[in-house]
C-alpha positions in Angstrom: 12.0 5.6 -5.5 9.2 4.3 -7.6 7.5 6.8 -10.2 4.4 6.1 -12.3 2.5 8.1 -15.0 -0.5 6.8 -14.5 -3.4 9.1 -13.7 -4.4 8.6 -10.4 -1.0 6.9 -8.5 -0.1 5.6 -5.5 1.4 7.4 -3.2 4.7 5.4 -2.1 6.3 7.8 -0.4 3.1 8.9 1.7 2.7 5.1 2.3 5.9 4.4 3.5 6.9 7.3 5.2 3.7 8.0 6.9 1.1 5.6 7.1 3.0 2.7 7.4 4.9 3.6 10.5 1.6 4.4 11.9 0.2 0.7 10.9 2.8 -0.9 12.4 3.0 1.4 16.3 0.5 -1.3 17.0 -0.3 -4.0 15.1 -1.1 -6.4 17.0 -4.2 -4.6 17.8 -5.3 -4.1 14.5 -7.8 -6.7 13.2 -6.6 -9.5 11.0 -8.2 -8.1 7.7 -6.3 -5.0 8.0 -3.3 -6.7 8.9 -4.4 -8.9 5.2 -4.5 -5.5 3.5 -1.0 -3.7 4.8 0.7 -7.4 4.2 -1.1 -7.3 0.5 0.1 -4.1 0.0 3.6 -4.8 1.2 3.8 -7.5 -1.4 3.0 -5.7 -4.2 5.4 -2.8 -3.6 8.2 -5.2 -2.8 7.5 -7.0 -6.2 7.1 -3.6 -7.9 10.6 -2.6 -6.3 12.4 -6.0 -7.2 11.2 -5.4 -10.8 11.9 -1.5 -10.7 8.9 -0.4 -12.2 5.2 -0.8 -11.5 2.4 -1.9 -13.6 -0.8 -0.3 -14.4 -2.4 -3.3 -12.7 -0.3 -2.9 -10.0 -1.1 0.2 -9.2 -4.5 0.0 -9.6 -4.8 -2.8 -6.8 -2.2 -0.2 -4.5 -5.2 2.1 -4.9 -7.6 -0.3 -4.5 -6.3 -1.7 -1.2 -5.7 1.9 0.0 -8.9 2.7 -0.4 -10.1 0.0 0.7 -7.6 0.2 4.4 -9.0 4.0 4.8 -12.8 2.4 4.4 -11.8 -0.3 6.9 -10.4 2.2 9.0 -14.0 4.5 9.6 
């Protein structure tokens, strides 16, 4: 498990727990830039987990992306 001290984390577990599974029921319905962002995100936490620690740039793009998914996602 990957834990931050930043101010305003990302949620790993949520992600990967719950909204990730939910992504993935069906996605090959969901339009390509979403698809962009999950694989983005994906990226980034598997780097973050290879390294065993995550970067304050890191997680700011997590959150950015998120965000950026839930906007998509209106």
């Amino acid at each position: 498990m990957i834990v931050t001290s930043y101010p305003d984390e990302f949620d790993f577990n949520n992600y990967h727990e719950k909204v990730r599974p939910l992504l993935f029921e069906e996605y090959h319905l969901l339009d390509q830039d979403i698809k962009d962002i999950v694989r983005e995100i994906d990226g980034i936490i598997a780097f973050c987990n290879f390294y065993e620690e995550v970067q304050k740039e890191h997680n700011e793009k997590l959150m950015k992306l998120y965000f950026k998914l839930i906007e998509k996602n209106r």
